[in-house]
C-alpha positions as CSV (number, residue, x, y, z in Angstrom):
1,X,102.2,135.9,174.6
2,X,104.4,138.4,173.3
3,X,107.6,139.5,174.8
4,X,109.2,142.5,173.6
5,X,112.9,142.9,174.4
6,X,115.1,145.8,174.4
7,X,117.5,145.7,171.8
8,X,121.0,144.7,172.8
9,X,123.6,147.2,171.2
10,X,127.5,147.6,171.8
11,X,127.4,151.0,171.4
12,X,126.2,152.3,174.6
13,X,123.0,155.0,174.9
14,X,124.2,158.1,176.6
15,X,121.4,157.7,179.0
16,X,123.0,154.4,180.1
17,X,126.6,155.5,180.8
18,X,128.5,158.4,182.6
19,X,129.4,160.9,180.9
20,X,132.2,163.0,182.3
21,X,135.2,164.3,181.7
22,X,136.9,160.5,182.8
23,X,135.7,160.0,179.2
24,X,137.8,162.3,177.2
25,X,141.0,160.4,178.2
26,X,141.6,159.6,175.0
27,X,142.3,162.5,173.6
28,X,145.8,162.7,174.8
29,X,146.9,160.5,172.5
30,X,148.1,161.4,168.6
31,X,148.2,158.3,167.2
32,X,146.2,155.1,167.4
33,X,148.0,151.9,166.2
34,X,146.6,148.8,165.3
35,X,148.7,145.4,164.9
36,X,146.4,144.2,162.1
37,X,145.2,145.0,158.8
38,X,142.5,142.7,159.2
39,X,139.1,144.5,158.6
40,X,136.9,143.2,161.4
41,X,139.4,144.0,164.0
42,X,140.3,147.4,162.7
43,X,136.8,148.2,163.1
44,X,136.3,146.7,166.3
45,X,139.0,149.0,167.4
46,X,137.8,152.2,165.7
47,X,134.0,151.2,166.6
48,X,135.1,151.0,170.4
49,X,136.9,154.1,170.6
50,X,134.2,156.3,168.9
51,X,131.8,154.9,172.2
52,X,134.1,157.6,174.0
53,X,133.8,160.9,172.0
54,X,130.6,162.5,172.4
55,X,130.8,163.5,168.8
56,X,132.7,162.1,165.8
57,X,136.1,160.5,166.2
58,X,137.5,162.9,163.3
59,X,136.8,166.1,165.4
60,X,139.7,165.5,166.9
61,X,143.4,165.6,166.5
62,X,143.9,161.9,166.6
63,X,145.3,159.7,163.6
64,X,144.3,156.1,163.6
65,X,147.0,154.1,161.8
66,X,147.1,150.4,161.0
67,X,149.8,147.5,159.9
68,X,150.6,144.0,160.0
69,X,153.1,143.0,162.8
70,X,154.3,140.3,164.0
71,X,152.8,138.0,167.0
72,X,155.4,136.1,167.9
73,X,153.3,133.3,167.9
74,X,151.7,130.3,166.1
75,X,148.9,131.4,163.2
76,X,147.3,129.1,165.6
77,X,147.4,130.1,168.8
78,X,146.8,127.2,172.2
79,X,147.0,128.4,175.1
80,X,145.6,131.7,177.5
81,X,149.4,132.2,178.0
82,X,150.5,132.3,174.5
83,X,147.3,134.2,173.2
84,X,148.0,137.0,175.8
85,X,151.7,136.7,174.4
86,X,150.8,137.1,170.9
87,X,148.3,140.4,171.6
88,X,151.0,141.9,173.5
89,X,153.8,141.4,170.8
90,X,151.3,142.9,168.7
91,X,150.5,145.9,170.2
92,X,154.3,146.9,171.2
93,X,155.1,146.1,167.4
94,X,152.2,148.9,166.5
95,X,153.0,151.3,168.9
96,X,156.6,150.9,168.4
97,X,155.9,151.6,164.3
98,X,153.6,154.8,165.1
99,X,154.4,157.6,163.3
100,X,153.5,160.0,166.1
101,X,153.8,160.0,169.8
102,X,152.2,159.9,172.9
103,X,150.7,156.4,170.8
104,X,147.9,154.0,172.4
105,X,148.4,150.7,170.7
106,X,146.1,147.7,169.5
107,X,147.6,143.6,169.9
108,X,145.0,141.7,168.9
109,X,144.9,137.8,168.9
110,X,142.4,134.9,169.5
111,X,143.3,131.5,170.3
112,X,141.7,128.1,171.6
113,X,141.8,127.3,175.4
114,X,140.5,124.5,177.5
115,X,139.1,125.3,181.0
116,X,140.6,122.8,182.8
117,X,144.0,124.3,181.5
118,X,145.1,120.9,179.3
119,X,146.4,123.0,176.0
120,X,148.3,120.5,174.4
121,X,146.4,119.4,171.2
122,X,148.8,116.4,171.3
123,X,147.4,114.9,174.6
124,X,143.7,114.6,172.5
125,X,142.5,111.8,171.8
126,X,139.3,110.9,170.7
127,X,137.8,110.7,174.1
128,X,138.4,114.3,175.1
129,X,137.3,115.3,171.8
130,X,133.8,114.2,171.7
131,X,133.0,117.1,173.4
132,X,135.5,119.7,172.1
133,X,135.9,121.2,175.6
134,X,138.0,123.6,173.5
135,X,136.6,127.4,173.5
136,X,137.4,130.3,171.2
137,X,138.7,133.4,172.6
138,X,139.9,137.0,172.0
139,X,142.7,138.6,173.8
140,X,143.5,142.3,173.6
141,X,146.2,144.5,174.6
142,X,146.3,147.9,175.2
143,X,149.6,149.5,175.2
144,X,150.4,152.9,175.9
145,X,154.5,152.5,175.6
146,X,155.0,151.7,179.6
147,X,152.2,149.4,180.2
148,X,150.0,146.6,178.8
149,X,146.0,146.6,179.5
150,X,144.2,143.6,178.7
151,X,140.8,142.9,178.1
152,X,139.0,139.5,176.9
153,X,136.2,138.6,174.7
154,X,133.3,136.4,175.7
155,X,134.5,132.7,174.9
156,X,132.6,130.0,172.7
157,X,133.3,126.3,172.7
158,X,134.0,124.8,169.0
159,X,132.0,122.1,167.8
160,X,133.7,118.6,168.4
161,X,133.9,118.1,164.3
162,X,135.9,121.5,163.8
163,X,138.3,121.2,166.9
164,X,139.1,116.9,165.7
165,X,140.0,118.2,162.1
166,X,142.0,120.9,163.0
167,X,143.9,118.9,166.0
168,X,144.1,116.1,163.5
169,X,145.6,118.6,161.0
170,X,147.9,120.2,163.3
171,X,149.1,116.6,164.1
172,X,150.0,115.5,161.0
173,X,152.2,118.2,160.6
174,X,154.4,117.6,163.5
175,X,153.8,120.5,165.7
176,X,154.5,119.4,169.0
177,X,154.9,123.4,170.1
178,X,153.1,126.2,169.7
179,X,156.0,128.6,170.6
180,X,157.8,129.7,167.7
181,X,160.9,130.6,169.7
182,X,161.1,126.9,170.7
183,X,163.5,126.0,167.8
184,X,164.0,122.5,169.3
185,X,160.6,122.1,168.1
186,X,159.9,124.1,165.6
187,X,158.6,122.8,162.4
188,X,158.6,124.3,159.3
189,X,155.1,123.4,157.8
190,X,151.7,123.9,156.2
191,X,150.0,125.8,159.0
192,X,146.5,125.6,159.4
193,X,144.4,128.0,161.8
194,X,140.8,127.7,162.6
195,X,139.6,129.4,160.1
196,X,141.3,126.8,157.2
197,X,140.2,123.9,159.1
198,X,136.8,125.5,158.8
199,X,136.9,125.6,155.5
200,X,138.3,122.5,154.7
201,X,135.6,121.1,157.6
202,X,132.9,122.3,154.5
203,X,132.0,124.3,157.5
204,X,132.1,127.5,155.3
205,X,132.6,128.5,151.7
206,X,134.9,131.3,153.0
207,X,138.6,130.3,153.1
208,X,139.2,133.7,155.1
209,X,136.2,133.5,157.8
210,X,138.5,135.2,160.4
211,X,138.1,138.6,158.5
212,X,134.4,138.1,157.8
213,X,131.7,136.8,160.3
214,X,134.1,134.6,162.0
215,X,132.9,131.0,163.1
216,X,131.4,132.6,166.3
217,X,128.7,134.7,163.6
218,X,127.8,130.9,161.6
219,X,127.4,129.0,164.9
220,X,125.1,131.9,166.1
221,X,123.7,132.8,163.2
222,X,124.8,136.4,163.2
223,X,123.4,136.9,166.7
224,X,127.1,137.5,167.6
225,X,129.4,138.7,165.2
226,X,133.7,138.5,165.2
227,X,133.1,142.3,165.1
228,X,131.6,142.0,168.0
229,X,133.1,139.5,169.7
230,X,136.3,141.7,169.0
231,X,134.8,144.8,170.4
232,X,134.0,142.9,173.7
233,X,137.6,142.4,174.1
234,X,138.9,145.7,173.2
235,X,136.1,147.2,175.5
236,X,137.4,145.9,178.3
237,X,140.7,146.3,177.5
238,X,140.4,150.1,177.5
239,X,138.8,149.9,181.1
240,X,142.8,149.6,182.3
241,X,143.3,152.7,180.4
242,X,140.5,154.7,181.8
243,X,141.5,156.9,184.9
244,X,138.0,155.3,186.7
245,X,140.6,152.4,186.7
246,X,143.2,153.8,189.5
247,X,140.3,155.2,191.2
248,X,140.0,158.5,189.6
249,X,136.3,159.3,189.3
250,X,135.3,162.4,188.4
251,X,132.7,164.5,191.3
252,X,129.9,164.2,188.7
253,X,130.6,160.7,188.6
254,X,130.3,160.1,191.9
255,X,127.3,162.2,191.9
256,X,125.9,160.5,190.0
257,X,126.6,157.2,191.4
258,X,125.0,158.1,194.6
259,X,122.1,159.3,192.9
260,X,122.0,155.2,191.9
């Protein structure tokens, strides 16, 4: 038996999503910032805001800008509050550095969390760890000078042998906090992400996975991409911005809605 599928795309058909002009909100701003010059998140930002313009993103008067700034956080990120922390650092730092204003800014930043909330990589032991338990996740913050949006990426649970080498790793070097503005535990040190301890886990040959396929692209074998897994979370991020958010629907729209 054959089953045929429809093919699963990020970029929505227009047949599949309103078009109206909710959509064009956009355009007000001059400048978009990104807090990275990483490559897979600056296309994950640029890919996700061309879904919006009915034609290409260079027809119109917007300048899409990009720098490293700084998260305020570990390179290593534990925690849902501390990931969130990191994105919005980021994204005030871009907007802030914008050349031209009215500015929406880009904080992106992934980090490990547990779902039963234990993020202390020092409480592991080799019990807990058997199953990982830890999962892989993308935070994103939209910031538009007055307010934060945020959105999330799907999250995917690292395999037991990554997660003990780089909790092992992180151990070693003394890290008892992941908050850099703790300096009554700060440590000065070697710091290893989840990308190194991949690499050093022979996991991958790539010693900068994070700005290729990402972990989430080997352990799906490029079902799922970090591009994607990034768009996901900048997606629904922009659904704060969106005037649909505060209830401002457009009578086409709703239209259209009924018609549903």
């Amino acid at each position: 038996m054959v089953v045929a599928l429809a093919a699963d795309s990020s970029m929505p058909a227009s047949g599949n999503h309103f078009t109206s002009p909710a959509d064009d909100f956009l355009t007000q701003y001059a400048t978009f910032a990104i807090g990275t010059k990483n490559p897979a998140k600056v296309n994950a930002v640029k890919e996700s805001i061309a879904q919006y313009y009915p034609n290409d993103i260079s027809a119109f008067d917007t300048k899409i800008e990009y720098s490293s700034v700084k998260s305020g956080v570990s390179e290593q990120p534990m925690g849902l509050p501390v990931i969130t922390l990191g994105a919005k650092n980021r994204a005030k730092a871009a907007w802030d550095a914008a050349s031209k204003k009215p500015c929406l800014a880009f904080g992106i930043e992934s980090g490990l969390i547990r779902l039963d909330g234990g993020d202390d990589p020092n409480s592991c032991t080799s019990q807990n760890l058997s199953s990982s338990g830890w999962f892989d996740l993308c935070v994103v913050s939209c910031y538009d000078g007055q307010q934060h949006f945020l959105g999330t990426s799907c999250g995917f649970e690292l395999p037991p042998n990554i997660m003990r080498f780089l909790v092992e790793s992180l151990k070693k070097q003394g890290l008892t906090s992941f908050e850099e503005d703790d300096k009554d535990k700060k440590r000065v040190t070697e710091v290893v992400d989840l990308s190194q301890a991949c690499y050093r886990a022979r996991i991958t040959n790539k010693s900068n996975l994070g700005e290729n396929e990402g972990l989430v692209g080997i352990l799906t074998e490029g079902r799922l991409t970090r591009l994607s897994y990034t768009k996901q979370a900048v997606t629904t991020a922009l659904i704060g911005v969106r005037p649909t958010f505060k209830g401002s629907f457009s009578q086409e729209a709703r239209e259209k809605a009924d018609e549903n």
